[in-house]
C-alpha positions in Angstrom: 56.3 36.6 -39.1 55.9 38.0 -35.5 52.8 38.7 -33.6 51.7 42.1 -33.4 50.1 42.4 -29.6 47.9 40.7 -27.5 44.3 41.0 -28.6 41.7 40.2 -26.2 40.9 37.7 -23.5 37.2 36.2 -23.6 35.0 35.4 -20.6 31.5 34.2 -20.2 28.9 35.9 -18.2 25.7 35.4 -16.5 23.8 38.5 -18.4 25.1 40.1 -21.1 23.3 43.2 -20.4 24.4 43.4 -16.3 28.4 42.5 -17.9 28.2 45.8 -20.3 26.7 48.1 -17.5 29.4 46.3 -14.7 32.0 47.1 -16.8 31.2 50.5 -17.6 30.7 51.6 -14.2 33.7 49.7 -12.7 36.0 50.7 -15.4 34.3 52.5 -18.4 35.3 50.2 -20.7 32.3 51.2 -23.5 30.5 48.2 -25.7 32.0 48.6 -29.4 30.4 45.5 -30.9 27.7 43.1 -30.7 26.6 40.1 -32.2 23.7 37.1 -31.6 24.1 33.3 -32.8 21.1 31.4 -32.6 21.2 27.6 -31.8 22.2 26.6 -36.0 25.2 29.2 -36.0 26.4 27.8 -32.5 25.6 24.6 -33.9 28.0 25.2 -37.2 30.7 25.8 -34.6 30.7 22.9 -32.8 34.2 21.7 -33.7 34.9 25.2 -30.8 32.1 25.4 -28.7 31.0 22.1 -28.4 27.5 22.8 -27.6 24.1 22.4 -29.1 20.8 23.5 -28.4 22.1 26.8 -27.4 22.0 30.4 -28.2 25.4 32.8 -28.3 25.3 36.6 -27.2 28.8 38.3 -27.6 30.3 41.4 -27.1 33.4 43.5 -27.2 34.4 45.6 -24.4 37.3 48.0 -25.3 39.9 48.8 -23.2 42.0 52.3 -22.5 45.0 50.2 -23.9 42.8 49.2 -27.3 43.0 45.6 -26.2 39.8 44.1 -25.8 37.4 42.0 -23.5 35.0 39.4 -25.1 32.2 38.4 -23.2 30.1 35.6 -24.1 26.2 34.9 -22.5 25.4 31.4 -23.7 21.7 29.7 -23.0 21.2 27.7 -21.7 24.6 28.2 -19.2 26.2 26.4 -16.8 26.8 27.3 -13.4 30.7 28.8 -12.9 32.8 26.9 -10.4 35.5 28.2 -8.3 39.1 28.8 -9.4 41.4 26.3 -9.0 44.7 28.3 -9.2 46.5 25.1 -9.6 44.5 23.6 -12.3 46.0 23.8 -16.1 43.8 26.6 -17.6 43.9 30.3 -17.5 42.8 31.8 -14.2 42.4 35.4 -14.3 42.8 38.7 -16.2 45.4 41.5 -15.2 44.4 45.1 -15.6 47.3 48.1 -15.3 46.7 51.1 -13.4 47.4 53.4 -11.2 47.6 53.5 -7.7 46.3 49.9 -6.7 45.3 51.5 -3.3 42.8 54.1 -4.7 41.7 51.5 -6.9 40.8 49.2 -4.0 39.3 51.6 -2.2 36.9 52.9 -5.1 35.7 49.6 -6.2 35.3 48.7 -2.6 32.9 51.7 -1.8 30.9 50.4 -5.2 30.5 47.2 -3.4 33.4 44.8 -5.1 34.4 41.5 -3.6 38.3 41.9 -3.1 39.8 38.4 -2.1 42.7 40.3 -0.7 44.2 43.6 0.6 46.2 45.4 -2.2 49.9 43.3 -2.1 53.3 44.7 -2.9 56.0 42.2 -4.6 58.8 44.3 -5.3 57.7 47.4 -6.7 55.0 46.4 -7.9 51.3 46.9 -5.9 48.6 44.6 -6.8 45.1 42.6 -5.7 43.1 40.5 -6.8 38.9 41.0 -7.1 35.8 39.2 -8.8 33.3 40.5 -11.4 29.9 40.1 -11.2 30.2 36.5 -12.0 32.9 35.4 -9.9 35.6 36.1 -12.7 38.8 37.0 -10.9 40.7 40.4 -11.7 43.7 41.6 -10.9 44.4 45.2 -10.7 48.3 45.6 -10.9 50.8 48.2 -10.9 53.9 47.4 -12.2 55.6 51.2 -11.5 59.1 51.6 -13.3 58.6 48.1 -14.7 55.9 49.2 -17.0 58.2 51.6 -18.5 60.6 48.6 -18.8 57.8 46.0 -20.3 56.4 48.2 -22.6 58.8 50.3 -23.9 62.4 48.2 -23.9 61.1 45.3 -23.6 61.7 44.6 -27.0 65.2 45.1 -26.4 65.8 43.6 -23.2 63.6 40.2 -23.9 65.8 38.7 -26.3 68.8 39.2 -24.0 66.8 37.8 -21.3 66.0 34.9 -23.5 69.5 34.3 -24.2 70.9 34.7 -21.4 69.0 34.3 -17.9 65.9 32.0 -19.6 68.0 30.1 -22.1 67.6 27.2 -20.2 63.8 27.2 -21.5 64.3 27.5 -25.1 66.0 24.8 -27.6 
């Protein structure tokens, strides 16, 4: 058994409806599904949500990839807090593309917070922004190593595993 790909990343919103437009504009990623839990279905979920006396909205946003974004509108909700980079947890998404500059510069004109300049490690050119809701983003591009990732990397990561990164595996 093996995992096919990665799926989709989830994050909650303030407005399901401002979410959908925001990431059409920025990024024209269309709404491909849709569906409402009222307080008894979030209710029969507690065991993963953990919440009652609240109403669900969720959505999927596809991706140019075919991965997907899920965004959830819960209400009531509670007020985001600020990243903590070095808190256990996930901290951001990564989006591929193009030309980090251009990038930076078109969502910059449209009025996106940036929380950096576009940054170069190695080859690679990337920054970091926030959605409407404070989410952060980062816009990466990886150059010849995307060829490498996504196209030998099924050949080259078990060497790696084996041979660099065998310290981390039993």
């Amino acid at each position: 058994m093996k995992v096919k790909s990665l799926s989709h990343v989830g994050i909650t919103v303030s407005n399901f409806e401002k979410a959908v437009q925001w990431y059409w504009d920025m990024f024209k990623f269309p709404l491909v599904a849709e569906e409402t839990m009222d307080e008894k279905q979030v209710e029969a979920l507690y065991s993963l949500y953990g919440l009652k006396n609240t109403k669900l909205r969720l959505g999927f946003l596809r991706t140019p990839g075919g991965a997907v974004l899920e965004i959830f509108e819960f209400t009531p909700a509670i007020p985001s807090e600020k990243v903590c980079w070095n808190k256990i947890g996930l901290t951001h998404i990564t989006l591929d593309v193009r030309n980090v500059k251009k990038w930076y510069k078109k969502l910059k004109d449209k009025g996106v917070t940036f929380l950096c300049d576009p940054q170069k490690t190695g080859p690679n050119e990337w920054v970091f922004m926030q959605d409407m809701d404070g989410n952060l983003i980062e816009l990466i591009d990886l150059k010849f190593n995307y060829i490498a990732l996504r196209y030998l990397g099924a050949i080259v990561a078990p060497i790696l595993r084996r041979l660099q990164f065998g310290k981390y595996y039993k």
